[in-house]
KOLBA-749228 format. One line per 3 residues: number of its first residue (from 1); their letters; for each residue x, y, z of C-alpha. Coordinates in nm, 3 decimals. Layout:
# residues N
NUM) a) X,Y,Z; ... .
This chain:
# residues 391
1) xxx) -1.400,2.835,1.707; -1.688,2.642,1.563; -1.747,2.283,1.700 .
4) xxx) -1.515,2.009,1.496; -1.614,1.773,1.264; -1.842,1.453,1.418 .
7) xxx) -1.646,1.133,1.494; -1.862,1.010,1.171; -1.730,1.255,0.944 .
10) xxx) -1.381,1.213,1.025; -1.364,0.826,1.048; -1.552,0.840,0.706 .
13) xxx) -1.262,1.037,0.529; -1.005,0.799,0.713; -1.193,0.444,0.615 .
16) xxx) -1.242,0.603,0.254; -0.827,0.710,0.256; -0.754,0.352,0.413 .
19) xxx) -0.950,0.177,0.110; -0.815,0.342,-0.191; -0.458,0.433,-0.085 .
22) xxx) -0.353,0.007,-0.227; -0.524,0.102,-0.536; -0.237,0.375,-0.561 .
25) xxx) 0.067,0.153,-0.562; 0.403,0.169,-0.416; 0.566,0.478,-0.680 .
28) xxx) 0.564,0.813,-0.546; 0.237,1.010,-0.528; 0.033,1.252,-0.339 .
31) xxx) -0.358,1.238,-0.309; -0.660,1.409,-0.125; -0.874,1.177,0.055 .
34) xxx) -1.064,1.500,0.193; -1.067,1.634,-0.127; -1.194,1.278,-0.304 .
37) xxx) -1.456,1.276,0.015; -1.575,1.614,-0.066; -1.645,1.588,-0.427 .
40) xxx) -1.806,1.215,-0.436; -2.026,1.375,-0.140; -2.132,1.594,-0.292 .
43) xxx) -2.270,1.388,-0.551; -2.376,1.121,-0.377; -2.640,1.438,-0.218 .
46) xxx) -2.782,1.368,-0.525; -2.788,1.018,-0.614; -3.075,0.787,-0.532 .
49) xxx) -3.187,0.411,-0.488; -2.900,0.199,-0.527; -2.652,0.392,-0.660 .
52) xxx) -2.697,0.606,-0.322; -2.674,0.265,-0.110; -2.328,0.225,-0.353 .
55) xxx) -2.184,0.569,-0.275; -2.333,0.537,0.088; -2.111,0.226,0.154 .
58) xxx) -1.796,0.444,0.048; -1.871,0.735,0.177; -2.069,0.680,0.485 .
61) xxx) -2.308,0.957,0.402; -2.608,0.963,0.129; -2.862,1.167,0.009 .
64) xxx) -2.983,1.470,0.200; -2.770,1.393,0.501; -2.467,1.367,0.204 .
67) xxx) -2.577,1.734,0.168; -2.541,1.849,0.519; -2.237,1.650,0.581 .
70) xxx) -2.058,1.753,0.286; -2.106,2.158,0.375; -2.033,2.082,0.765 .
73) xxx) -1.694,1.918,0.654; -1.635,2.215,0.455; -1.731,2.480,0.692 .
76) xxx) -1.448,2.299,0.981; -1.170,2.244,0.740; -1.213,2.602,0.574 .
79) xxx) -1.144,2.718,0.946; -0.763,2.540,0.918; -0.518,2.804,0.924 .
82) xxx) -0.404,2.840,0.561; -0.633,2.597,0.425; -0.861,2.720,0.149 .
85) xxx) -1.199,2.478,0.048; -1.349,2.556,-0.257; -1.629,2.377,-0.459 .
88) xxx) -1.789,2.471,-0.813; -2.069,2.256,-1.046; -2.091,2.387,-1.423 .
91) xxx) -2.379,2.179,-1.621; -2.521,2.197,-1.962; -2.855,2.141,-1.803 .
94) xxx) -3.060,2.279,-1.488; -2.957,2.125,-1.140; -3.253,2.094,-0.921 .
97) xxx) -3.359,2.357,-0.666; -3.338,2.073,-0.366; -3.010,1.971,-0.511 .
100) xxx) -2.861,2.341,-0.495; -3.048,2.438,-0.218; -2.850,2.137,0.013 .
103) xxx) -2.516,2.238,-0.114; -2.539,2.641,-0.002; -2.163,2.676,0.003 .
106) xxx) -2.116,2.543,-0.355; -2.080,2.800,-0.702; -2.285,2.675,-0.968 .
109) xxx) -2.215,2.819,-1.337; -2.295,2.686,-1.689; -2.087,2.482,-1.918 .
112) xxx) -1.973,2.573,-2.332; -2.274,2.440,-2.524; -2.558,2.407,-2.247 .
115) xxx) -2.882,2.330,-2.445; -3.120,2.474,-2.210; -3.340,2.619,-2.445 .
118) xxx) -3.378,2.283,-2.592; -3.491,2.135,-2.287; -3.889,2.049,-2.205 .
121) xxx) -4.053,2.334,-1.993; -4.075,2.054,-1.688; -3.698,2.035,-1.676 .
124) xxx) -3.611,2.378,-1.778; -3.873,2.526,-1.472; -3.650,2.291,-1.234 .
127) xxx) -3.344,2.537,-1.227; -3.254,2.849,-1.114; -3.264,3.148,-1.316 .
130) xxx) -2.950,3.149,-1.484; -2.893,3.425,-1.758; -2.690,3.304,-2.116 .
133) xxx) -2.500,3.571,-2.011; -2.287,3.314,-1.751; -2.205,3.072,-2.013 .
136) xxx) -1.820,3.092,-2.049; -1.704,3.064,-2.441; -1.435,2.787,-2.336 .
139) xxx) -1.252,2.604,-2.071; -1.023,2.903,-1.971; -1.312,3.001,-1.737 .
142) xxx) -1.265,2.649,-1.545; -0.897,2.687,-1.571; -0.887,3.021,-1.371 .
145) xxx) -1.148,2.881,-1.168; -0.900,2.590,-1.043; -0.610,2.859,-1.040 .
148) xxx) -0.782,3.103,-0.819; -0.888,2.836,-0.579; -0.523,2.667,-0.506 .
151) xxx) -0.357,3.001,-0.551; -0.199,2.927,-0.882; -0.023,2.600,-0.735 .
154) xxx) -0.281,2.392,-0.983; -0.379,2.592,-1.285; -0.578,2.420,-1.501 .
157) xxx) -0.879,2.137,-1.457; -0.668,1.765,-1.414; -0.906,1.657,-1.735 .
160) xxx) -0.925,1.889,-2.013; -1.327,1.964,-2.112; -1.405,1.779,-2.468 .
163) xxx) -1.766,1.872,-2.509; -1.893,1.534,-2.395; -1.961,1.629,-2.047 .
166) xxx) -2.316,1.728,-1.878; -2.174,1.832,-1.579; -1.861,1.915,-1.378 .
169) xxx) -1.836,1.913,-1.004; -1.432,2.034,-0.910; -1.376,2.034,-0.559 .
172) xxx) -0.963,2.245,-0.443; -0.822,2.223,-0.114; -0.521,2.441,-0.118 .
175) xxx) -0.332,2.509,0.200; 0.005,2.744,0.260; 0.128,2.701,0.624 .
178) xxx) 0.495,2.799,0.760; 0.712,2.568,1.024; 0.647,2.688,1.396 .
181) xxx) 1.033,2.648,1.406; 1.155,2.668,1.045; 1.481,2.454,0.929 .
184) xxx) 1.772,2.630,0.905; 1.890,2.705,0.556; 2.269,2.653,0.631 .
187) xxx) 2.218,2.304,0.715; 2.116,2.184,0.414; 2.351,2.006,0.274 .
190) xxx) 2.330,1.656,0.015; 2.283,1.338,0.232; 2.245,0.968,0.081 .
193) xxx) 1.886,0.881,-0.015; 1.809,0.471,-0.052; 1.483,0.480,-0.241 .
196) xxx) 1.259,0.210,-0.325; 1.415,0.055,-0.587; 1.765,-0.037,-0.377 .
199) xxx) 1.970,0.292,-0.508; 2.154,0.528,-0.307; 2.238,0.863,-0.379 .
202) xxx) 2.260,1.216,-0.245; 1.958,1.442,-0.232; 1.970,1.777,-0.011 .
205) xxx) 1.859,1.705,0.286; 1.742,1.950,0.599; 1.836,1.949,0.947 .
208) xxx) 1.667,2.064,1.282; 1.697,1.940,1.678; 1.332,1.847,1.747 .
211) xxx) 1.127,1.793,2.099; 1.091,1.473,2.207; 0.685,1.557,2.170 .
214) xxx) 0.653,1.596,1.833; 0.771,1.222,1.767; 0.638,0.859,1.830 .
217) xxx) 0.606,0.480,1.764; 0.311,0.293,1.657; 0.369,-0.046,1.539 .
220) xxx) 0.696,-0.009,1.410; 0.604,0.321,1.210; 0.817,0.670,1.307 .
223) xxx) 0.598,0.882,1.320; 0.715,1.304,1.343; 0.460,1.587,1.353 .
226) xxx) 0.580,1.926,1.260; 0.429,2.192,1.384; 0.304,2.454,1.160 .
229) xxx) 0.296,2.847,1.280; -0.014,3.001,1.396; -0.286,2.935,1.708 .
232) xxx) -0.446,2.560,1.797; -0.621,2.636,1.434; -0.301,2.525,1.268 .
235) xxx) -0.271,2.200,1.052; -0.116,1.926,1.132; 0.228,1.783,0.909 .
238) xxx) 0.314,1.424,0.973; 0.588,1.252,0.844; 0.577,0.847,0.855 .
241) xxx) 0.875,0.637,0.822; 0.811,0.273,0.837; 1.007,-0.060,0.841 .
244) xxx) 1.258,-0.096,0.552; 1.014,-0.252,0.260; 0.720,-0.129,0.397 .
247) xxx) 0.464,0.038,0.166; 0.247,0.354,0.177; -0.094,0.153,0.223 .
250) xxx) 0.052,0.028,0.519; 0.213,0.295,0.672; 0.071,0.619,0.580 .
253) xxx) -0.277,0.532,0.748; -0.084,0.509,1.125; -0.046,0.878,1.102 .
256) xxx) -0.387,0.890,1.230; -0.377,0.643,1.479; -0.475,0.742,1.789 .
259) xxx) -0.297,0.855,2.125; -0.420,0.501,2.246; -0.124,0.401,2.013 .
262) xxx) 0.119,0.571,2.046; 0.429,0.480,2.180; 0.632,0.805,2.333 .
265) xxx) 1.022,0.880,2.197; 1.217,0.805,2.518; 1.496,1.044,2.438 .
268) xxx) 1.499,1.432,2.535; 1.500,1.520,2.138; 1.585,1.418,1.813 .
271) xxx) 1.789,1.529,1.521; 1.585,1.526,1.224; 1.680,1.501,0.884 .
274) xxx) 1.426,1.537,0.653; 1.486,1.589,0.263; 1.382,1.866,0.086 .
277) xxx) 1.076,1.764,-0.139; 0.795,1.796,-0.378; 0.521,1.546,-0.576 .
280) xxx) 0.275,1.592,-0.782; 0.025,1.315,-0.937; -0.256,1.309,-1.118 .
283) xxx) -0.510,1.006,-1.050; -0.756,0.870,-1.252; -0.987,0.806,-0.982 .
286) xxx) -1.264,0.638,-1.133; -1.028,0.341,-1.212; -1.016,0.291,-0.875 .
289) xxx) -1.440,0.334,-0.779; -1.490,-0.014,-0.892; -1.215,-0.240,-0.614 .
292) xxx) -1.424,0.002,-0.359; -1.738,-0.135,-0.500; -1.922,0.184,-0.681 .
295) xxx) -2.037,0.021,-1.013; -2.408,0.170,-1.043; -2.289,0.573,-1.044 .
298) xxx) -2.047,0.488,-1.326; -2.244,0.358,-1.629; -2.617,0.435,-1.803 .
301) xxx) -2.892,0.375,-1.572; -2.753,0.552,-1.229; -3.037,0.687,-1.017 .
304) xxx) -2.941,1.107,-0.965; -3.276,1.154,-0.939; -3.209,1.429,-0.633 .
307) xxx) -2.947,1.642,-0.854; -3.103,1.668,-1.222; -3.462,1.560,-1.418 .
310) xxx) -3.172,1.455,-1.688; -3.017,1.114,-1.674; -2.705,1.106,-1.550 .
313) xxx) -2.409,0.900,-1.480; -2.025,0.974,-1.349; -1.775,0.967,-1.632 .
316) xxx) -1.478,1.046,-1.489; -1.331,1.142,-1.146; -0.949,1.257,-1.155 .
319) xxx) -0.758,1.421,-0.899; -0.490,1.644,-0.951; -0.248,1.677,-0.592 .
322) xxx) 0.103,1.845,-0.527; 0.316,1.850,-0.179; 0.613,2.065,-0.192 .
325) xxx) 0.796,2.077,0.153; 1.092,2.293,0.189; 1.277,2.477,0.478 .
328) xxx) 1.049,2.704,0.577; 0.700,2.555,0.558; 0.467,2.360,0.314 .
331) xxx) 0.227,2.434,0.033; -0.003,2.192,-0.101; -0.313,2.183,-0.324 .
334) xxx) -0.572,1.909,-0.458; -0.815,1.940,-0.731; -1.070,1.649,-0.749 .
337) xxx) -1.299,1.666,-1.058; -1.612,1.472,-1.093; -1.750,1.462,-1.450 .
340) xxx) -2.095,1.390,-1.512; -2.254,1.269,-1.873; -2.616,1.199,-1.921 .
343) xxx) -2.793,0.860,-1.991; 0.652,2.253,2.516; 0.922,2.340,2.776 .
346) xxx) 1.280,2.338,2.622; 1.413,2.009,2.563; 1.702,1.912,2.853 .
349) xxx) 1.896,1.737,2.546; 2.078,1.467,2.786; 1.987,1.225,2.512 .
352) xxx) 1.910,1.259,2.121; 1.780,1.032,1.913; 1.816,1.020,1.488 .
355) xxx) 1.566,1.006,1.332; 1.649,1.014,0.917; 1.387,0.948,0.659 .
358) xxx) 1.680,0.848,0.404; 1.426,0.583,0.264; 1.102,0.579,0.115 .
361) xxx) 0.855,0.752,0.357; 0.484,0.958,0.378; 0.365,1.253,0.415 .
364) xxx) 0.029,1.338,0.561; -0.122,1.667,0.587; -0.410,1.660,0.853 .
367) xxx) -0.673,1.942,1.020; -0.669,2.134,1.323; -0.781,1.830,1.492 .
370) xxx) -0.545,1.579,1.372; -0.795,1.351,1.237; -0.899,1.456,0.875 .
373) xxx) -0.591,1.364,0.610; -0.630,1.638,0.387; -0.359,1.543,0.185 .
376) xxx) -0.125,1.193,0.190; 0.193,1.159,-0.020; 0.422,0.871,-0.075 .
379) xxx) 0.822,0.939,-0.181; 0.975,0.623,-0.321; 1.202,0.755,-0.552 .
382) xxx) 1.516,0.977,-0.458; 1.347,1.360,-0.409; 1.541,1.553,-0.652 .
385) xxx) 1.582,1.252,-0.900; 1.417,1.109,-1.193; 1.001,1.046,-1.089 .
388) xxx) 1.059,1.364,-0.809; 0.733,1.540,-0.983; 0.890,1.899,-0.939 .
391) x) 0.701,2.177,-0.975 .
């Protein structure tokens, strides 16, 4: 197996995640704070002055070392059992050579209505050859893009194309995995759900005896890791359940917390419950870029010197995420898009603990190593019930 992801990388991912999850608020969704990591890197690879020391400050990467981060990152996660990475940049201009050059791993197309013939000879030499052939006649060709790369669990870009934009960057994460020991179908059955707004009702609800391993403390915050099938490569599934009134920006981060922190279940096992579930949000992510202090890369006037000759500044950035966990495993995708416009041994079971998230609680996909949340999802209302987000 390749070498993991440096300490840098991964603490960069979880101080970004730790930031922007209060900007989210307390109702149910599901983000990508890889995914989010991935796609700002790779534009802050291009960004210069002080728009790179903005995105620098977030991100803890800039410029060429943005570059090399951004595809190292990559290259680990895609090695996650399950988990496919996926990155694509369409432009109605020419990217430059340095800027393509540092992202190796990253498909680079045309966009509906590229003027590149109307473009001086100075900034038109600065590209690749790229025939008018690859110009796609409309957004379909971005739609199956996104499709393809989550495996049809997000089909379509999370902001529709308008004709305004110079460039697109859309980064997927999309990741299939199956329980080590899946949950038994016949012990599903409806158990009482108090969600976040003080109302109980039944949702179904699965079952499964767990080692005492896969579960522990920190700071008040349940925290149960479920195994998924497959060799040390596997991800990692968390499930945090914190104090009653506690929020997501509070307890979502602790499933990252180090061994340092944990406190051990003292039982021999547990009996889980664990309802059946899915969310899906779409974020408007550039809401957000200002309360983490990017200001520069959003209006007229950005320095992207490194990425085109054109002027450029970031539009948009939404994110598109869905989490569906069921009996036998979970599937989960992420599509972040970045637009650009110019200007153990068997248990002894002596004594089992219950552990029942049967109140608002988190999910939080991470690697193989346990460090990188690849996805984090909050479930406030009743799964099943009005807000659930099913697919």
């Amino acid at each position: 197996m390749t070498p993991g992801p440096i300490a840098f990388e991964a603490d960069a991912v979880q101080a970004l995640a730790v930031r922007w999850l209060p900007c989210l608020g307390d109702d149910d969704f599901v983000c990508s704070p890889a995914g989010l990591w991935l796609a700002l890197g790779a534009v802050a690879s291009g960004a210069r002055g002080r728009t790179g020391e903005e995105l620098a400050a977030l991100l803890g990467v800039e410029g060429e070392a943005a570059a090399g981060a951004v595809t190292g990152a990559g290259r680990w996660l895609a090695a996650t059992d399950g988990l496919v990475v996926a990155t694509g940049v369409w432009s109605t201009m020419p990217v430059l050579p340095a800027f393509r050059r540092g992202l190796p791993d990253v498909g680079f197309g045309v966009l509906p209505g590229a003027a590149w013939l109307a473009l001086p000879d100075s900034v038109f030499g600065a590209t690749d050859d790229i025939s008018l052939g690859e110009i796609p006649d409309s957004q379909d060709e971005l739609d199956a893009w996104v499709t393809e790369a989550t495996g049809g669990r997000i089909q379509r870009l999370p902001l529709g194309l308008d004709g305004s934009e110079d460039l697109v960057l859309v980064n997927a994460l999309a990741l299939k995995a199956s329980w080590l020991t899946a949950f038994p179908g016949h012990l599903t059955r409806d158990e009482p759900f108090t969600d976040g707004y003080g109302e109980t009702r039944p949702v179904p609800t699965m079952r499964q005896r767990i080692p005492a391993a896969w579960v522990w403390y920190v700071e008040g915050v349940t925290v149960v890791e479920l195994p998924c099938a497959g060799d040390e490569a596997a991800a990692r599934v968390r499930f945090v359940l914190g104090p009653v009134g506690a929020g997501p920006a509070e307890v979502l981060p602790v499933a990252w917390a180090g061994p340092a922190a944990r406190k051990r279940l003292t039982a021999d096992s547990a009996d889980l419950t664990l309802p059946r579930f899915t969310l899906r949000t779409r974020t408007e992510a550039d809401a957000h870029l200002a309360a983490l202090g990017i200001t520069r890369a959003l209006r007229p006037g950005a320095d992207f010197a490194g990425l085109s000759a054109a002027g450029l500044f970031i539009s948009k950035v939404v994110q598109e995420a869905v989490v569906e966990v069921a009996e036998e495993g979970v599937e989960a995708a992420a599509v972040t898009q970045v637009t650009m416009t110019r200007s153990a041994a068997p248990p002894r079971h002596k004594v089992v603990e219950r552990i029942a998230f049967d109140r608002p609680f988190g999910v939080v996909v991470m690697d193989t190593t346990g460090e990188v949340p690849l996805f984090a999802g909050w479930r406030q209302s009743a799964p099943g019930g009005a807000g659930s987000g099913a697919l």
